[in-house]
Legacy VTK file of the C-alpha trace (Angstrom):
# vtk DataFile Version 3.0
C-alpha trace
ASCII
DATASET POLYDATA
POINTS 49 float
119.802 38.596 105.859
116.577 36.690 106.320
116.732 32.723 106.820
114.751 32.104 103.523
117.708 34.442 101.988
120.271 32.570 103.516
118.702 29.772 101.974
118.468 30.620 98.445
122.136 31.967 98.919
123.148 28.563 99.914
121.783 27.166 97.051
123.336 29.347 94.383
126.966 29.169 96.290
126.387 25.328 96.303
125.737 25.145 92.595
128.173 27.857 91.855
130.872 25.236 93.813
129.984 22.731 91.308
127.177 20.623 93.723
123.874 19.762 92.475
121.466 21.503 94.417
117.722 23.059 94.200
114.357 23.410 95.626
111.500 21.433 94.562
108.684 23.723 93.191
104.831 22.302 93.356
102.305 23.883 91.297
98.957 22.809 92.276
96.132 23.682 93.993
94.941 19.888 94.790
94.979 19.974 98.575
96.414 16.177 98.691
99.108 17.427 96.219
100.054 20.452 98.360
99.800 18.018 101.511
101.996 15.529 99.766
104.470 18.123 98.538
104.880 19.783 102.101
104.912 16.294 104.202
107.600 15.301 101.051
109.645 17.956 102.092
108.883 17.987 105.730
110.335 14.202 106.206
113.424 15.507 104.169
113.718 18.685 106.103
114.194 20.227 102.139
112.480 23.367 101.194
108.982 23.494 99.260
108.425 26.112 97.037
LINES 1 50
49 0 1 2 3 4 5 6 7 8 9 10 11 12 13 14 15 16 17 18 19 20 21 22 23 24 25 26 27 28 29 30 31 32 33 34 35 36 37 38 39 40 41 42 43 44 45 46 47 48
């Protein structure tokens, strides 16, 4: 299994346990918006989708 698998499988087994739990999804294709979105998730060490 792929790490970005893994990943999405945590996330469902983490909801499916009752947690709240996601991945924040940007759509944009403002370059300070992407920047800000990635350096968001970067300082959270959270996925950007």
């Amino acid at each position: 299994m792929s790490d970005a698998t893994r990943r999405f499988a945590n996330i469902a087994a983490r909801r499916a346990a009752g947690e709240r739990s996601g991945i924040a999804s940007v759509c944009s294709a403002h370059p300070l918006v992407i920047e800000a979105a990635l350096r968001h998730g970067a300082a959270r060490r959270a996925d950007v989708l």
